[in-house]
mmCIF file as gemmi writes it, N, C-alpha and C atoms, coordinates in Angstrom:
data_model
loop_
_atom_site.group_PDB
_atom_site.id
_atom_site.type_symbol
_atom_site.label_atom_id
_atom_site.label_alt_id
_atom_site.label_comp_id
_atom_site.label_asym_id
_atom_site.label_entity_id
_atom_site.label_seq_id
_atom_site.pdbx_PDB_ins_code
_atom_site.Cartn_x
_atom_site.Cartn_y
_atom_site.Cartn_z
_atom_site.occupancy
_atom_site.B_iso_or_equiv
_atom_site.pdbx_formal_charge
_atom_site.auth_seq_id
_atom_site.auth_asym_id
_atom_site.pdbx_PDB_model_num
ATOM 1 N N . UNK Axp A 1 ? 30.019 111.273 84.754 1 0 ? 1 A 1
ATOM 2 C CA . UNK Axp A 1 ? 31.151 111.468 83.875 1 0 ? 1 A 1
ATOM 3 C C . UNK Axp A 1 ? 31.447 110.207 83.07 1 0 ? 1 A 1
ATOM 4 N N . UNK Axp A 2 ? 31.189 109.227 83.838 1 0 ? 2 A 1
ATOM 5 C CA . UNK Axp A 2 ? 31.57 108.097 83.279 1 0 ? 2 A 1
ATOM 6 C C . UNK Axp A 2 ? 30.816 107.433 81.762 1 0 ? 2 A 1
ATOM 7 N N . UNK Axp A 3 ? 29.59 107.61 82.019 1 0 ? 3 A 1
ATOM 8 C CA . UNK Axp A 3 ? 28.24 107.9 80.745 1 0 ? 3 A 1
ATOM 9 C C . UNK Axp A 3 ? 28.764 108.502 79.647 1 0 ? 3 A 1
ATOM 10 N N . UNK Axp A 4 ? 29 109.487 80.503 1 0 ? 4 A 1
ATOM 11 C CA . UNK Axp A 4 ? 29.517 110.54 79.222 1 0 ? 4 A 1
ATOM 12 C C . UNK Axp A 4 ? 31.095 109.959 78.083 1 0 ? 4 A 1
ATOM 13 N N . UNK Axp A 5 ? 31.859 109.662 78.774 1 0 ? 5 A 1
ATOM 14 C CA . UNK Axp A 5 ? 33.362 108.458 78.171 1 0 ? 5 A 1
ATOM 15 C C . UNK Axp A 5 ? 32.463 107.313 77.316 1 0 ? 5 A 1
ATOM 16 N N . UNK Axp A 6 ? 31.74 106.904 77.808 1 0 ? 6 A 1
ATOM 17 C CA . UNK Axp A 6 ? 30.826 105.718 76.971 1 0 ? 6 A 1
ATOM 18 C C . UNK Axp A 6 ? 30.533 106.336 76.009 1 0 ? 6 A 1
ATOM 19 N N . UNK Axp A 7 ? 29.082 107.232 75.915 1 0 ? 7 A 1
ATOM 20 C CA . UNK Axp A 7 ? 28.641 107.608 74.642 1 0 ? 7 A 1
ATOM 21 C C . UNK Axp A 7 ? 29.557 108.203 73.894 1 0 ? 7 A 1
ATOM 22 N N . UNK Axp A 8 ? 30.783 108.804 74.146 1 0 ? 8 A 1
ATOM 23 C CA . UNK Axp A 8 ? 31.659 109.527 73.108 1 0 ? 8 A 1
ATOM 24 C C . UNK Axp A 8 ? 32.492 108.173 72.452 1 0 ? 8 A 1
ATOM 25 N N . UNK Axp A 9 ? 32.802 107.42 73.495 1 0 ? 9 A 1
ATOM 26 C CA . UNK Axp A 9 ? 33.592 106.294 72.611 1 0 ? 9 A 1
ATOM 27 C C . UNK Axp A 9 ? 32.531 105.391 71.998 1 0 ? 9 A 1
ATOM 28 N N . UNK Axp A 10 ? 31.26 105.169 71.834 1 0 ? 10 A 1
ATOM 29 C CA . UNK Axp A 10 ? 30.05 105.047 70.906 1 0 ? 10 A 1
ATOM 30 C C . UNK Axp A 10 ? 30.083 105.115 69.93 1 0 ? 10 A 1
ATOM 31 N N . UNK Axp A 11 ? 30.517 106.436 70.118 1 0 ? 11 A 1
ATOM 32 C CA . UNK Axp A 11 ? 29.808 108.059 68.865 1 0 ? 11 A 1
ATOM 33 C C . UNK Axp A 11 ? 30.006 107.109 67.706 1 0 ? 11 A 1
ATOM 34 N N . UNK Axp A 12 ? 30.686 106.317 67.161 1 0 ? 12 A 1
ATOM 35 C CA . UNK Axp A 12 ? 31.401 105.767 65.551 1 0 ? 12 A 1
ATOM 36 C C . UNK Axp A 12 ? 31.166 104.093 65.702 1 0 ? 12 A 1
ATOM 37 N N . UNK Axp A 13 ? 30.082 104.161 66.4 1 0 ? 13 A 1
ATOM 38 C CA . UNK Axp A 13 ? 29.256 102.539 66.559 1 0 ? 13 A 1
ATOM 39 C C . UNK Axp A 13 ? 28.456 102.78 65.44 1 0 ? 13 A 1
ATOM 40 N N . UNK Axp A 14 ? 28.12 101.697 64.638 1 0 ? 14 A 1
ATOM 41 C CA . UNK Axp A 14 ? 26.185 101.442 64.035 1 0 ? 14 A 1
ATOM 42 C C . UNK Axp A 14 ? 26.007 99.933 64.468 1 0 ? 14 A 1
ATOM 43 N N . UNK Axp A 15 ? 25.288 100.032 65.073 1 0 ? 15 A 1
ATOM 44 C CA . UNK Axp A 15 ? 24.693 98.814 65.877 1 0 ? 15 A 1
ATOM 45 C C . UNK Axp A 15 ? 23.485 98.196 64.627 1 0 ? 15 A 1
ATOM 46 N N . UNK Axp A 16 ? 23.844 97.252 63.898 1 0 ? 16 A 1
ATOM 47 C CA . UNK Axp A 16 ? 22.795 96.729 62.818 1 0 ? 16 A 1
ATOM 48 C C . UNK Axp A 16 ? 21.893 95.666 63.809 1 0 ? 16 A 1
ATOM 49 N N . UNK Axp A 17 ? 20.551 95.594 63.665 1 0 ? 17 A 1
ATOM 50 C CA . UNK Axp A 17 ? 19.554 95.058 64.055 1 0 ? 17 A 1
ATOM 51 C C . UNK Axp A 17 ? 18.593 94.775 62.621 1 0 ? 17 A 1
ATOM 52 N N . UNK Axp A 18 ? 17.074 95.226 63.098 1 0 ? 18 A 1
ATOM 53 C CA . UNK Axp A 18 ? 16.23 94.869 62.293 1 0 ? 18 A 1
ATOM 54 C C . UNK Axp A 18 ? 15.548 95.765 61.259 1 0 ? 18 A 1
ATOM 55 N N . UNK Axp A 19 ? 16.495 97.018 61.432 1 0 ? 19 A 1
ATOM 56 C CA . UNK Axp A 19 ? 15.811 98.199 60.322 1 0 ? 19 A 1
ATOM 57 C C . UNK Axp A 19 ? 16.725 97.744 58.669 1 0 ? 19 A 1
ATOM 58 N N . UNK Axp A 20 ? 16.006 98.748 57.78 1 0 ? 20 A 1
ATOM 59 C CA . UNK Axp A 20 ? 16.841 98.02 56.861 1 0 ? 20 A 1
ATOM 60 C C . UNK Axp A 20 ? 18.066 98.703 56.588 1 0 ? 20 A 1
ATOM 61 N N . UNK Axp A 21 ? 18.462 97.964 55.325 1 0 ? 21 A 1
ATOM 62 C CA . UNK Axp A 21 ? 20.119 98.587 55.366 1 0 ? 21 A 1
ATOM 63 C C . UNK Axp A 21 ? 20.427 99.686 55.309 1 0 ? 21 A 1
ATOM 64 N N . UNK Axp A 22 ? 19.274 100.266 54.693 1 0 ? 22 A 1
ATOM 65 C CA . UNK Axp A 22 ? 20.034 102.018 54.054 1 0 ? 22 A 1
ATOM 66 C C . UNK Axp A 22 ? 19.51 102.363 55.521 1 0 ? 22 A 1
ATOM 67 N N . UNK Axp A 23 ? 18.873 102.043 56.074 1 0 ? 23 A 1
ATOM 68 C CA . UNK Axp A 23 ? 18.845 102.969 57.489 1 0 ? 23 A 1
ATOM 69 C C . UNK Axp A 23 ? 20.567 103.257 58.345 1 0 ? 23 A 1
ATOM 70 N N . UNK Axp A 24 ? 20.98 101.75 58.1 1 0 ? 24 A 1
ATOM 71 C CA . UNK Axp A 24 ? 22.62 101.521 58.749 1 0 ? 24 A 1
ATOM 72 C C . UNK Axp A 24 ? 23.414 102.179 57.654 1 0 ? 24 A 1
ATOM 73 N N . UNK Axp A 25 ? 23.06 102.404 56.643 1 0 ? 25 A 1
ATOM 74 C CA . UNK Axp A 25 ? 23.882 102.852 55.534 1 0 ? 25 A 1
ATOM 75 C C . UNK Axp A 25 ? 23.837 104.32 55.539 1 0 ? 25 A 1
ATOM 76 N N . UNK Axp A 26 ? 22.961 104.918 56.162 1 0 ? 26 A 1
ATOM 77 C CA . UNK Axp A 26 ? 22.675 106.409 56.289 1 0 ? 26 A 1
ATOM 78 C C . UNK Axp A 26 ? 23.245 106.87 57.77 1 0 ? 26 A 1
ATOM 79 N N . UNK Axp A 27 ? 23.214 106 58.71 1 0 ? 27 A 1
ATOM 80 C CA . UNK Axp A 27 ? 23.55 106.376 59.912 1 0 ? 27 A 1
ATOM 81 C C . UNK Axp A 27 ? 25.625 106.423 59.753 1 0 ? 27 A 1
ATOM 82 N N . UNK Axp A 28 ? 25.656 105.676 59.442 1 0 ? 28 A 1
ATOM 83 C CA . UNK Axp A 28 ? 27.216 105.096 59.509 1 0 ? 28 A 1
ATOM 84 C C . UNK Axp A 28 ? 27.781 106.331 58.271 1 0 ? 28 A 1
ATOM 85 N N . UNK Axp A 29 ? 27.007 106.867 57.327 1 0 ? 29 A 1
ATOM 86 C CA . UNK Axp A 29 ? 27.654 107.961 56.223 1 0 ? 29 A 1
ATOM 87 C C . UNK Axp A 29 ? 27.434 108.988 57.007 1 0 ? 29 A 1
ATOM 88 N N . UNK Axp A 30 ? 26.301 109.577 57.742 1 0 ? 30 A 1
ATOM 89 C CA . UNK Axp A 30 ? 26.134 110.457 59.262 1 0 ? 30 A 1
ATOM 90 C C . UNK Axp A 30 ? 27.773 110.344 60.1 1 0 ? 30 A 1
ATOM 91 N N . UNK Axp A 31 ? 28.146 109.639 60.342 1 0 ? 31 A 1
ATOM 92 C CA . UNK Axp A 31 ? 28.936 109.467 61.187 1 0 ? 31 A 1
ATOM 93 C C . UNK Axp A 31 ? 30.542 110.052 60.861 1 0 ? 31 A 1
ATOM 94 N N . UNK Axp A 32 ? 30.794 109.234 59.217 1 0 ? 32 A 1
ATOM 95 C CA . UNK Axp A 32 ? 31.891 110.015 59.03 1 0 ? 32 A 1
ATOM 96 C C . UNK Axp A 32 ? 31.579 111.244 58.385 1 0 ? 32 A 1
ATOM 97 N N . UNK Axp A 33 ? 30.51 111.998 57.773 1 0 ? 33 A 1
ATOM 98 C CA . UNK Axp A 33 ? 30.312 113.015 57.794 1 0 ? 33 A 1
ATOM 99 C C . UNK Axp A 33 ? 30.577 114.072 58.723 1 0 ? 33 A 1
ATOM 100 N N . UNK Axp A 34 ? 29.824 113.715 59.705 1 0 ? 34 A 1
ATOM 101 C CA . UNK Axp A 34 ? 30.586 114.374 61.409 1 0 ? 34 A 1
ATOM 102 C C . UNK Axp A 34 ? 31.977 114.764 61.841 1 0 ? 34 A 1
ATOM 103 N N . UNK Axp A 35 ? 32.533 114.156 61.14 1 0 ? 35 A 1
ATOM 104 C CA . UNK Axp A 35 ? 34.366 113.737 60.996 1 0 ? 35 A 1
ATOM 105 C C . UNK Axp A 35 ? 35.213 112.777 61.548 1 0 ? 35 A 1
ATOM 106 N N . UNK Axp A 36 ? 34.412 111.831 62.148 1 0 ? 36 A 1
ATOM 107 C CA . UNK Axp A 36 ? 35.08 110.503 62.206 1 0 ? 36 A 1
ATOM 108 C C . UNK Axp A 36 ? 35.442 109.936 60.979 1 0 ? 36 A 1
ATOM 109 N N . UNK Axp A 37 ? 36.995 109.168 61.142 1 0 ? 37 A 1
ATOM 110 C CA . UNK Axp A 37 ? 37.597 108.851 60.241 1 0 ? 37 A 1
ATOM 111 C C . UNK Axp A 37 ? 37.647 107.372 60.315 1 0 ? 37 A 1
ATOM 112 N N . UNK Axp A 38 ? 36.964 106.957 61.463 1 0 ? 38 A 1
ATOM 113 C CA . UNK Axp A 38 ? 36.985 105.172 61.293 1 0 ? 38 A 1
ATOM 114 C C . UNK Axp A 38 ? 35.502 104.906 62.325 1 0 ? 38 A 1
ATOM 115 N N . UNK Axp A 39 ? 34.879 104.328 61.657 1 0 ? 39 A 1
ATOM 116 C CA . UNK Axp A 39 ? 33.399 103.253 61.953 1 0 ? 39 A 1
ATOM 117 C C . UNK Axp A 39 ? 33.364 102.201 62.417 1 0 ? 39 A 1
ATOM 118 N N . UNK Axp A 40 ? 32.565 101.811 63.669 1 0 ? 40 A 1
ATOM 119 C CA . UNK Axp A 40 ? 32.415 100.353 63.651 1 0 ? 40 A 1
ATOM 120 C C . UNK Axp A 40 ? 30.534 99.665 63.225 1 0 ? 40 A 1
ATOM 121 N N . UNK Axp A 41 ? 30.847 98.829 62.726 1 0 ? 41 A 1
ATOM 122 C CA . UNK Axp A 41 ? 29.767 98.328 62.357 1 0 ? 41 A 1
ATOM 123 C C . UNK Axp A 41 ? 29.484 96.645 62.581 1 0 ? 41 A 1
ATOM 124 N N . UNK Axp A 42 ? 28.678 96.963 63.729 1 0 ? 42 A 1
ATOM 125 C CA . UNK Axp A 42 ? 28.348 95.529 64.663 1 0 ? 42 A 1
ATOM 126 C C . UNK Axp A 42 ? 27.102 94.904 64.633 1 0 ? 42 A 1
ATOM 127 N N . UNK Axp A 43 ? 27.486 93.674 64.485 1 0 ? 43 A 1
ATOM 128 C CA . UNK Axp A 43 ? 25.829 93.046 64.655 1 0 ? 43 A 1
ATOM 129 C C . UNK Axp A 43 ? 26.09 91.343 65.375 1 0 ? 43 A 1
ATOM 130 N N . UNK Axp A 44 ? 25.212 90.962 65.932 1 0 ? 44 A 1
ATOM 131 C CA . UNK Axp A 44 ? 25.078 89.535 66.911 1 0 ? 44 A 1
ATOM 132 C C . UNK Axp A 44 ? 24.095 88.458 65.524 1 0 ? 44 A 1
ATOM 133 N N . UNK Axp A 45 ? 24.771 87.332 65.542 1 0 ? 45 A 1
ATOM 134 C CA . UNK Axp A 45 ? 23.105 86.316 65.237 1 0 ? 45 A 1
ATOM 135 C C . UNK Axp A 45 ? 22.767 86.661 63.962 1 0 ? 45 A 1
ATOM 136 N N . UNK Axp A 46 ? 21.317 86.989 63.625 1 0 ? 46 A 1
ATOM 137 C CA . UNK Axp A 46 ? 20.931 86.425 62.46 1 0 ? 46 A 1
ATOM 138 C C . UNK Axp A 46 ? 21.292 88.218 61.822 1 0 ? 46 A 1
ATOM 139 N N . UNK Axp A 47 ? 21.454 89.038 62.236 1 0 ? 47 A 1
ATOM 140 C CA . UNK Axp A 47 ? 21.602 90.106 61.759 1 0 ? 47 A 1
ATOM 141 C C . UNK Axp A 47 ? 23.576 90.468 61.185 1 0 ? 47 A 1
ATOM 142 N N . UNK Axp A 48 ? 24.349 89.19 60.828 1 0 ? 48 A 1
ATOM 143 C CA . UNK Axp A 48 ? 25.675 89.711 60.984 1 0 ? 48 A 1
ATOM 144 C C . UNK Axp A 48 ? 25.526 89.679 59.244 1 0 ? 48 A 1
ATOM 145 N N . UNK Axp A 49 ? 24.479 88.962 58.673 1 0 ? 49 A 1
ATOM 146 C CA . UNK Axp A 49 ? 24.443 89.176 56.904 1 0 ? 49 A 1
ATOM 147 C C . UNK Axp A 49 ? 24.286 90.351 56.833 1 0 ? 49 A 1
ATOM 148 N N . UNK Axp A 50 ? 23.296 91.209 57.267 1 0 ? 50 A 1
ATOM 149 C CA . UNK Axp A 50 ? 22.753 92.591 57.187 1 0 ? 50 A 1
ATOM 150 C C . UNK Axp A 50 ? 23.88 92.966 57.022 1 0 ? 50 A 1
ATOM 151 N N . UNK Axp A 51 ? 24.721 93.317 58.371 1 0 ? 51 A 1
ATOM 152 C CA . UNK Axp A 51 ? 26.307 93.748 58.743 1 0 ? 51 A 1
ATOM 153 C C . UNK Axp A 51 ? 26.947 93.7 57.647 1 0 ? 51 A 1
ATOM 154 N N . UNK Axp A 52 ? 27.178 92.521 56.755 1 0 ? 52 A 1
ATOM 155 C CA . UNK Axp A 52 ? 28.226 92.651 55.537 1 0 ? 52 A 1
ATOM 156 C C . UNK Axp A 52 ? 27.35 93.102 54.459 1 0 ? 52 A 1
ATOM 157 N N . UNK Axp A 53 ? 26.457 93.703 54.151 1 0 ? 53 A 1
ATOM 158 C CA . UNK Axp A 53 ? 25.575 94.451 53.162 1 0 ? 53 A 1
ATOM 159 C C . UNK Axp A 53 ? 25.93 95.636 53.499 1 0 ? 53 A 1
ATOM 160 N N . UNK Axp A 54 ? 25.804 96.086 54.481 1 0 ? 54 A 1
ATOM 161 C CA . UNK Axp A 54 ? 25.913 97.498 55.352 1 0 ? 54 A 1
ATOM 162 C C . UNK Axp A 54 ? 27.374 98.371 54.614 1 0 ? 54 A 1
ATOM 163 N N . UNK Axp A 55 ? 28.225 97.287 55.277 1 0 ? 55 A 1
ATOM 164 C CA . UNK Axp A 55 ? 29.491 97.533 54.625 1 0 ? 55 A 1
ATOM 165 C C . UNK Axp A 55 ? 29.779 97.476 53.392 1 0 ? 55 A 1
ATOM 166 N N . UNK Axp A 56 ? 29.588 96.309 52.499 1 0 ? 56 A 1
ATOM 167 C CA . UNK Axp A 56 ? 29.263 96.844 50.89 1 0 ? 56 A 1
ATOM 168 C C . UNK Axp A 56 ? 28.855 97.871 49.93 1 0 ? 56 A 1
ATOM 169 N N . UNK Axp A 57 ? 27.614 97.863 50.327 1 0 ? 57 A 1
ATOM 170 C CA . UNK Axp A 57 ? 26.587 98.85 50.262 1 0 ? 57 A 1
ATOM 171 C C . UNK Axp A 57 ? 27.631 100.67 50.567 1 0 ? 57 A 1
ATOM 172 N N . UNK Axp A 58 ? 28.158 100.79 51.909 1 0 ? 58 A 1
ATOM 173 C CA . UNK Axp A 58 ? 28.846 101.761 51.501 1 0 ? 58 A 1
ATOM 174 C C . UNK Axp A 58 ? 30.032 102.194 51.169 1 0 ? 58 A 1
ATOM 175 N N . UNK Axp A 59 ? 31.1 101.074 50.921 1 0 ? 59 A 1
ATOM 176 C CA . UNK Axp A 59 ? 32.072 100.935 50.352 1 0 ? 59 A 1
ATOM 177 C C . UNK Axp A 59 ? 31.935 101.151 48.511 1 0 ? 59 A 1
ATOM 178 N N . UNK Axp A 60 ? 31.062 100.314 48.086 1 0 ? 60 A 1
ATOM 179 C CA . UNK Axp A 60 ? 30.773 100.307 46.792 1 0 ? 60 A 1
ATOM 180 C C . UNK Axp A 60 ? 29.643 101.424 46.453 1 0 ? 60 A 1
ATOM 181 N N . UNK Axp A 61 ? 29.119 102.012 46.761 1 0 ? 61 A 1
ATOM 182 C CA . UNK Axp A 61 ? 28.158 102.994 46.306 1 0 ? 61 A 1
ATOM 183 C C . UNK Axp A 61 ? 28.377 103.971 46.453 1 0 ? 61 A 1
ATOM 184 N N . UNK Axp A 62 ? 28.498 103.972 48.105 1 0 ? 62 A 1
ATOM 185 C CA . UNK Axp A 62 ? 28.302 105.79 48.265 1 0 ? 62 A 1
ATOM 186 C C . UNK Axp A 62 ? 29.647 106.55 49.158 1 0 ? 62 A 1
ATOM 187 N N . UNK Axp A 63 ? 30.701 105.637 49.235 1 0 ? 63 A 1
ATOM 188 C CA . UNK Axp A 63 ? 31.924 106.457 49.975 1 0 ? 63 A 1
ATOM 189 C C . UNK Axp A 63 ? 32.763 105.373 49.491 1 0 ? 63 A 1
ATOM 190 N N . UNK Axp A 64 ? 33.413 105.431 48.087 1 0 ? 64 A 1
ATOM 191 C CA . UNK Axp A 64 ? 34.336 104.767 47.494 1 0 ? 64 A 1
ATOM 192 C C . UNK Axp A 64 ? 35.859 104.652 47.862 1 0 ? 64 A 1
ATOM 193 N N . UNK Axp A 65 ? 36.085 105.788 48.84 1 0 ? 65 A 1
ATOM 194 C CA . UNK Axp A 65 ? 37.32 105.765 49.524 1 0 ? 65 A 1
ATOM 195 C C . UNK Axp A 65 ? 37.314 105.409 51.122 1 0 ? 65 A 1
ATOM 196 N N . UNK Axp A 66 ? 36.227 104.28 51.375 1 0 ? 66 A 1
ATOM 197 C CA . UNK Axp A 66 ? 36.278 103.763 52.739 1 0 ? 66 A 1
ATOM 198 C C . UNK Axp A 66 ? 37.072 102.648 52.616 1 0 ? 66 A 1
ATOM 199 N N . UNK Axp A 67 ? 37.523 101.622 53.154 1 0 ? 67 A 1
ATOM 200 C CA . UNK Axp A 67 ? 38.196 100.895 52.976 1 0 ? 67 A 1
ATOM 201 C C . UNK Axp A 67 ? 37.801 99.796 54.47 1 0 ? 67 A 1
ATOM 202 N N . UNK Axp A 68 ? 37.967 98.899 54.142 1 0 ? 68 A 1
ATOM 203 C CA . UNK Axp A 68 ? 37.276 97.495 55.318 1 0 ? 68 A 1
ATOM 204 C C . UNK Axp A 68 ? 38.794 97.641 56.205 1 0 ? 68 A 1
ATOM 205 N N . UNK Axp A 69 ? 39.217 98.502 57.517 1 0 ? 69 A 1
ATOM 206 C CA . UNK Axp A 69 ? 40.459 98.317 58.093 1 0 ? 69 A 1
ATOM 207 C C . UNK Axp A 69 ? 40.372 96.839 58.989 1 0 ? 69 A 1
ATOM 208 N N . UNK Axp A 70 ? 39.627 96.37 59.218 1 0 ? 70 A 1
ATOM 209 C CA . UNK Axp A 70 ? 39.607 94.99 60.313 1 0 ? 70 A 1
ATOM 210 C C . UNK Axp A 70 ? 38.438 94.635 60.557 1 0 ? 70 A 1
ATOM 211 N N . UNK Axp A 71 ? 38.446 93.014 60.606 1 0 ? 71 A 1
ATOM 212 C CA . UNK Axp A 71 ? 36.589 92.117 60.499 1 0 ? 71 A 1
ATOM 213 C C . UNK Axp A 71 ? 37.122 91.754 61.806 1 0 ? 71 A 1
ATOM 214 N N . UNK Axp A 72 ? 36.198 91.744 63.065 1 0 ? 72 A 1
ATOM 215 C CA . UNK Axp A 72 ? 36.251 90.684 63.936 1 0 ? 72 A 1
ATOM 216 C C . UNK Axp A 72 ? 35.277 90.063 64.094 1 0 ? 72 A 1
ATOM 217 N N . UNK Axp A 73 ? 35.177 88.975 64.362 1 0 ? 73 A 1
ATOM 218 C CA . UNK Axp A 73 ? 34.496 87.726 64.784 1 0 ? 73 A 1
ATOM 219 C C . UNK Axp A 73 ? 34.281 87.376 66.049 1 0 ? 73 A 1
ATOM 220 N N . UNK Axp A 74 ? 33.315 86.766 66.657 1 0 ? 74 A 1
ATOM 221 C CA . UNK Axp A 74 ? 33.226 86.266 68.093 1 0 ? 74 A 1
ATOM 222 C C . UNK Axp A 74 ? 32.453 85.932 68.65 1 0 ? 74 A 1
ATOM 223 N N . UNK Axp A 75 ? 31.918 85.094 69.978 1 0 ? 75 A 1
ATOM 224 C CA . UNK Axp A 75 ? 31.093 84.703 70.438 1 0 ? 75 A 1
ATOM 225 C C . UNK Axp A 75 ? 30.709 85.258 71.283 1 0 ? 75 A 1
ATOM 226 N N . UNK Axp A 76 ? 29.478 85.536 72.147 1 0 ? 76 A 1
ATOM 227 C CA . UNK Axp A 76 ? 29.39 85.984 73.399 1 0 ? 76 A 1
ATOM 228 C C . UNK Axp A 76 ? 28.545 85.332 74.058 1 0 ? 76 A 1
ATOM 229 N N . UNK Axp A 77 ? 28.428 85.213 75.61 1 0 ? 77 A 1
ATOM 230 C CA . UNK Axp A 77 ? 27.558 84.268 75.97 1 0 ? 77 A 1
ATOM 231 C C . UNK Axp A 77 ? 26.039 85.051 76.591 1 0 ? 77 A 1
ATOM 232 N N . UNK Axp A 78 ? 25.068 84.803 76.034 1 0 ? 78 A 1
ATOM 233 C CA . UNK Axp A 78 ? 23.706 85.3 76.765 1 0 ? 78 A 1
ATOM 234 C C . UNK Axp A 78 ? 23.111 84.707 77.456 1 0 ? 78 A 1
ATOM 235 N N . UNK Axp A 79 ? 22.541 84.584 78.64 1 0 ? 79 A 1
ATOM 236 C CA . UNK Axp A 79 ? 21.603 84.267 79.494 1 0 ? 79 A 1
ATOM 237 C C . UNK Axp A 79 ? 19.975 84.149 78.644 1 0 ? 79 A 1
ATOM 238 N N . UNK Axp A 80 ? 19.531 82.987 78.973 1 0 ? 80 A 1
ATOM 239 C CA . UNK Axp A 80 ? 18.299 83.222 78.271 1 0 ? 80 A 1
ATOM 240 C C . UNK Axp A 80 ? 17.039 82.573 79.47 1 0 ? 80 A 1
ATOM 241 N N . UNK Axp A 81 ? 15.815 82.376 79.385 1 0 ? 81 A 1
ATOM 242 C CA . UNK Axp A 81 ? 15.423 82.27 80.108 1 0 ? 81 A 1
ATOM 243 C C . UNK Axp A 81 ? 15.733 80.338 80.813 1 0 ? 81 A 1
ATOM 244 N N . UNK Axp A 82 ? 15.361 80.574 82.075 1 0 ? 82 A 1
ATOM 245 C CA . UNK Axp A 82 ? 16.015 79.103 82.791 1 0 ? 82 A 1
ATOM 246 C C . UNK Axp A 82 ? 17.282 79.508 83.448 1 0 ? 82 A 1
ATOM 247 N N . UNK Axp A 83 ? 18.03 80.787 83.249 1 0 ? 83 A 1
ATOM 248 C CA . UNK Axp A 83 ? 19.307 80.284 83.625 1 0 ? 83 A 1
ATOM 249 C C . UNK Axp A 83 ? 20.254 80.329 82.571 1 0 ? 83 A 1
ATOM 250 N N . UNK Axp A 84 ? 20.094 79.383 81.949 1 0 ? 84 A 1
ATOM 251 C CA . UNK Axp A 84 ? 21.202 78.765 81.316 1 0 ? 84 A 1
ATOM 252 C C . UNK Axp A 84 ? 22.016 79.74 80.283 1 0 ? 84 A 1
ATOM 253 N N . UNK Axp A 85 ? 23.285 79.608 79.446 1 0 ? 85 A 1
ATOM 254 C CA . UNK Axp A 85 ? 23.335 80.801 78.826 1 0 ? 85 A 1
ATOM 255 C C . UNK Axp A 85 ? 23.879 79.551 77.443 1 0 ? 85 A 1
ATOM 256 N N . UNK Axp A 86 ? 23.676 80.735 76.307 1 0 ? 86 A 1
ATOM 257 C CA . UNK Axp A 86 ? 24.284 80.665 75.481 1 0 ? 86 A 1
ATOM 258 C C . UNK Axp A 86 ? 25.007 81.237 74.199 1 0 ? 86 A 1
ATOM 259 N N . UNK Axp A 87 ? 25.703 80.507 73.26 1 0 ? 87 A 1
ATOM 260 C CA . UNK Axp A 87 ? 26.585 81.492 72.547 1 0 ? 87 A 1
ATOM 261 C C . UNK Axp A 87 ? 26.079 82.034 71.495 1 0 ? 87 A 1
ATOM 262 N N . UNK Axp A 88 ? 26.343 83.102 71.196 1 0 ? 88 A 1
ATOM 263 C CA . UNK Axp A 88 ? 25.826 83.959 69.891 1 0 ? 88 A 1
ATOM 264 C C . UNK Axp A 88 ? 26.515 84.469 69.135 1 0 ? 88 A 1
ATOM 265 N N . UNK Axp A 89 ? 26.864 84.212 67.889 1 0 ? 89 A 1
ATOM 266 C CA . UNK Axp A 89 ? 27.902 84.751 66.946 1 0 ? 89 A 1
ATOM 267 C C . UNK Axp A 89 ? 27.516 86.69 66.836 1 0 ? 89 A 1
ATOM 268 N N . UNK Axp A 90 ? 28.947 87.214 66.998 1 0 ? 90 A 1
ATOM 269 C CA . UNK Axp A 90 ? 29.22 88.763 66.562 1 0 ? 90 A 1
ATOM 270 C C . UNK Axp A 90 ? 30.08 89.039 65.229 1 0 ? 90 A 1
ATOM 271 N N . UNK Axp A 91 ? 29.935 90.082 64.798 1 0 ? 91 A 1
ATOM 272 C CA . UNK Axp A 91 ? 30.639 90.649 64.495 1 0 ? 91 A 1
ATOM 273 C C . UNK Axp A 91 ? 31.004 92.486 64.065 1 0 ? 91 A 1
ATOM 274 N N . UNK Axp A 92 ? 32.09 92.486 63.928 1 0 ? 92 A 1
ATOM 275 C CA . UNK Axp A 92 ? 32.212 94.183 63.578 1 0 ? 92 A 1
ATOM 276 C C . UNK Axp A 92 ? 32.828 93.99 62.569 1 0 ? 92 A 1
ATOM 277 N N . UNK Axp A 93 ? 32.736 95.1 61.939 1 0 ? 93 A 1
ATOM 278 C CA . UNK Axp A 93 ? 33.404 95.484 60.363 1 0 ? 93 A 1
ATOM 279 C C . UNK Axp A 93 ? 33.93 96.596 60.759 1 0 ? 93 A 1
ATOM 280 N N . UNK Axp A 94 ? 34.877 97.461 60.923 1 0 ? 94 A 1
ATOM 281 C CA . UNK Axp A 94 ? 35.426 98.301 61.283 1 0 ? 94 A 1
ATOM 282 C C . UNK Axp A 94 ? 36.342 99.462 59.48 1 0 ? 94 A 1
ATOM 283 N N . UNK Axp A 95 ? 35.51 100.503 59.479 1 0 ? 95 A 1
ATOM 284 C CA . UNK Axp A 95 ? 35.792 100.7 57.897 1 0 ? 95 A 1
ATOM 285 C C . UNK Axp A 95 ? 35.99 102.195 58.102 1 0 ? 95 A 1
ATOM 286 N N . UNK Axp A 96 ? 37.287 102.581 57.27 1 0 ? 96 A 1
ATOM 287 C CA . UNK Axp A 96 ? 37.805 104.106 57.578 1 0 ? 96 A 1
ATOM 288 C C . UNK Axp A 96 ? 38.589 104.494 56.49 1 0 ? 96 A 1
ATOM 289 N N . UNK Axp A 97 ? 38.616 106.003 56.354 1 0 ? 97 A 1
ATOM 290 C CA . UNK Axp A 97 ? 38.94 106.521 55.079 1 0 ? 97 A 1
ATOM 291 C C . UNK Axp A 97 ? 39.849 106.666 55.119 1 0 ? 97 A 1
């Protein structure tokens, strides 16, 4: 049951990585298509430029009545090999009609 609470509170994630933008730009217009009315759009590290393209990209092109509701910022700490951990810049763009 608990899985299940996760993936539904998910559902209005786009997790940006290494595909390109219109891939995040197609998934995240998927999403409020579906009928979610607010998106999050997250990325760690070297992928948080992507992240603010993502959001551009469909603010200005293709869903002119989205609107940027809240940027957060943040660090998190990763374990890498050795042990040791360290910090990695995040962020979300959080954007709703």
């Amino acid at each position: 049951m608990e899985q299940k609470t996760q993936e539904k509170a998910d559902s209005n994630v786009v997790y940006v990585g290494k595909k390109s933008n219109m891939a995040y730009v197609m998934a995240a217009m998927t999403q409020f298509n579906s009928g979610h009315i607010e998106i999050h759009v997250k990325a760690r590290g070297n992928s948080i430029s992507k992240c603010v393209d993502v959001a551009e990209i469909l603010k200005n092109k293709f869903l002119p009545d989205v609107k940027v509701k809240d940027i957060r910022i943040a660090t998190e700490q990763m374990k890498v090999e050795g042990g040791s951990t360290v910090g990695v810049s995040t962020m979300e763009i959080i954007l709703a009609k």
